[in-house]
C-alpha positions in Angstrom: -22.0 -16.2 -8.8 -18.5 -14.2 -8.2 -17.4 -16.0 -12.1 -20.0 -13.0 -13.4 -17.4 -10.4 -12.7 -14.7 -12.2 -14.0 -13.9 -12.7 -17.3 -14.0 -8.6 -18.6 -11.4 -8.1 -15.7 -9.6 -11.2 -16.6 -9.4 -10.6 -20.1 -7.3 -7.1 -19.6 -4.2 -8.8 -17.4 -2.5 -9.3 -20.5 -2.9 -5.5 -21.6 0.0 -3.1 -20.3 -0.6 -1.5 -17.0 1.3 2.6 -17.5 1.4 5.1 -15.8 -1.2 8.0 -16.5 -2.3 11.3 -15.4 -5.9 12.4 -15.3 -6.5 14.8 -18.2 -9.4 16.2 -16.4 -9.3 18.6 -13.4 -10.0 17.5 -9.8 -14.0 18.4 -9.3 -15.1 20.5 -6.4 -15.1 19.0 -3.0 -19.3 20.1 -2.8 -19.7 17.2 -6.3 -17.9 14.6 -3.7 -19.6 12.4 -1.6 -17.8 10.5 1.2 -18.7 6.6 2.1 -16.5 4.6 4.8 -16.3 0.9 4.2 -15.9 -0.4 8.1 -14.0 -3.7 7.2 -12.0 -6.5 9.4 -8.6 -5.0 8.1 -9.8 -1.4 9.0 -11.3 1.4 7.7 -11.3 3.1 3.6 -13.3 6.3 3.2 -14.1 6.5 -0.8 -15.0 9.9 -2.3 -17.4 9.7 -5.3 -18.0 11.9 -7.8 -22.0 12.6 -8.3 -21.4 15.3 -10.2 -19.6 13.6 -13.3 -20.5 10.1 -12.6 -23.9 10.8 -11.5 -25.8 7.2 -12.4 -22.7 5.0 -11.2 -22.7 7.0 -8.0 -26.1 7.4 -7.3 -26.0 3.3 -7.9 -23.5 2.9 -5.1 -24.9 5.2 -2.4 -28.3 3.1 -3.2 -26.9 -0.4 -1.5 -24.8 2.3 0.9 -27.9 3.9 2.3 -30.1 0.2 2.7 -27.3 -1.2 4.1 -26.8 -3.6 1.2 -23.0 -4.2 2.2 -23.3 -4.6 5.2 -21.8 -8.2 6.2 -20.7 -8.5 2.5 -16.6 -8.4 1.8 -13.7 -8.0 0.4 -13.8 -11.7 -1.7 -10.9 -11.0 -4.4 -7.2 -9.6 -4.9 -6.0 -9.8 -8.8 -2.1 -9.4 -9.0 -0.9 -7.5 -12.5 2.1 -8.8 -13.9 3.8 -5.2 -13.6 2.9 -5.1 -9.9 0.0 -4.1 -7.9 -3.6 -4.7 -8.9 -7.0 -4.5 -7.7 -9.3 -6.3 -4.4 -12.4 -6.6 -5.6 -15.8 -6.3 -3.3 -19.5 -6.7 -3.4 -23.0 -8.8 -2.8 -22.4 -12.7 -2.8 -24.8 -13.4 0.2 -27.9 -13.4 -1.3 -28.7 -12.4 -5.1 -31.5 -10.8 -3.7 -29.6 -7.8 -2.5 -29.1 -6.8 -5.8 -30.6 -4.1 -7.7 -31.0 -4.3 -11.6 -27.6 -3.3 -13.8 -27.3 0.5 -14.3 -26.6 2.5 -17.7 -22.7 2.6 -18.2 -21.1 5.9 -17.6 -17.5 5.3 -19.7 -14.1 7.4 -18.9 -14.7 8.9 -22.0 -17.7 11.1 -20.7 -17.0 11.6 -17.3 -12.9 11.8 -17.2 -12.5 9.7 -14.2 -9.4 7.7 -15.0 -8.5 4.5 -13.7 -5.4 5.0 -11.9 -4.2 4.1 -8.2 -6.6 4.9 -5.6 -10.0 4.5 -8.1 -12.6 2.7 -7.6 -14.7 1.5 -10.1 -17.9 -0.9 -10.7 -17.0 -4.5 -12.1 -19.1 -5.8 -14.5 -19.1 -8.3 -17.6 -19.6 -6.0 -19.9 -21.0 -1.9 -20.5 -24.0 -1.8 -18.8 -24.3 -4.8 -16.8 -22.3 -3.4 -13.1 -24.8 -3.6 -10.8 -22.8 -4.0 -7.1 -19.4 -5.4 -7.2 -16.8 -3.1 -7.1 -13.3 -2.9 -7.3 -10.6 -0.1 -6.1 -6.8 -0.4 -8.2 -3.7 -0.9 -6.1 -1.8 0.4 -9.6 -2.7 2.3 -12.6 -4.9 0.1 -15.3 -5.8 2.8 -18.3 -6.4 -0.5 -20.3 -9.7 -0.7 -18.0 -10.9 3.2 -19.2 -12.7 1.4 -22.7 -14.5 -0.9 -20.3 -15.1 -0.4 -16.9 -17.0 2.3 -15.2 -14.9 4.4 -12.5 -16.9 6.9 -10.0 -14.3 7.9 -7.3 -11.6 7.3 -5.6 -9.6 6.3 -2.1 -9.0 9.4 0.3 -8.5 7.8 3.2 -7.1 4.3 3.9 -5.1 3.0 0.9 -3.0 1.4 3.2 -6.0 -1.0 4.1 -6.4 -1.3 0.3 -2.5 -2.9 0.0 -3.3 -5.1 3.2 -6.0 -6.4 1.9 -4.4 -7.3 -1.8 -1.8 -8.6 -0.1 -4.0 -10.5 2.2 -3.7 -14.6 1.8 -5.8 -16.1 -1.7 -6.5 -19.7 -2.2 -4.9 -22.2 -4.4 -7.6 -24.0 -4.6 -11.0 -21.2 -4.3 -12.6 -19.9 -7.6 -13.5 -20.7 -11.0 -11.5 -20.3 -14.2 -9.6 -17.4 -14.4 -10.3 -16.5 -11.0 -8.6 -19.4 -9.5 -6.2 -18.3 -6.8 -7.2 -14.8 -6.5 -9.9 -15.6 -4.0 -9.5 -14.4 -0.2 -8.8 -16.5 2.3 -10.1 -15.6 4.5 -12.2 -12.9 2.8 -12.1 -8.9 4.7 -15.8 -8.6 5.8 -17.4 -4.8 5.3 -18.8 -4.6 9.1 -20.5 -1.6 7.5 -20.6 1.0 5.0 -21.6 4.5 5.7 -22.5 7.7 3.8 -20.4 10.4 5.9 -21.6 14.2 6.2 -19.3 16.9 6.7 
């Protein structure tokens, strides 16, 4: 099941990983909406932005609000050969959980870059993300033509580095993903939608 995810993400490890800065403004804090993931290495408060990623977002807060994550984890941390990299999270428990894949909302219409701190649906290809995600450790704008960002880390980015740096197995995971697979993996105790 986790093998679904991989190969788009995979496929980009040999593109260059450069620095970049967003060509589009910050939105207004009242287009944010704040989730806290509650995980075993501590706690990352993501702020997603509804007003210019509106499906992707709305997508996220969906599994937020019905407890969807809840128990799920923290399964993957890819190393780039530059440094840094991504973790990767999402449903693995029970297929069940899922909802069907959402309409891709690319960088090129709603400006969210993938750089440090972003979060971002994984997915096979445009239009197939339904609940794995992934936040970046490091900037990747080879993953703007592909992948579908909606937000980014405003609290906890130190969790983030923990947990990419936590322990993989040599021996966990299929094809490309060999020995980037947790072990042990970071459960989410819980992931909230926080009001100001």
């Amino acid at each position: 099941m986790l093998i679904r995810f991989a190969l788009a993400l995979c496929a980009l490890l040999a593109a260059p990983v450069l620095a970049q800065t967003p060509e589009t403004p910050e939105p207004a804090a009242d287009s944010m909406v704040k989730v806290a993931l509650d995980t075993s290495a501590g706690r990352i408060v993501l702020a997603l932005d509804k007003a210019r990623a509106p499906t992707t977002t709305a997508n996220f807060l969906k599994y937020v609000e019905a407890g969807r994550f809840n128990g799920e984890s923290f399964y993957r941390a890819m190393k780039f050969a530059g440094g840094g990299g991504l973790v990767q999270a999402g449903i693995t428990s029970d297929a069940r959980k899922l909802y069907p894949a959402i309409e891709h909302e690319p960088v090129s219409k709603t400006g969210i870059k993938h750089v440090a701190g972003t979060v971002s649906m994984a997915a096979f290809s445009p239009g197939t993300a339904k609940a794995d995600f992934f936040i970046l450790t490091a900037d990747a704008p080879s993953f703007d033509a592909n992948f579908a960002a909606f937000g980014h880390v405003v609290e906890g980015m130190e969790v983030v580095k923990a947990i990419h740096a936590s322990p993989t197995s040599p021996t966990k995971g299929e094809g490309v993903m060999k020995g980037q697979m947790l072990d042990p993996v970071v459960k989410i105790t819980k992931a909230t939608r926080l009001t100001e």
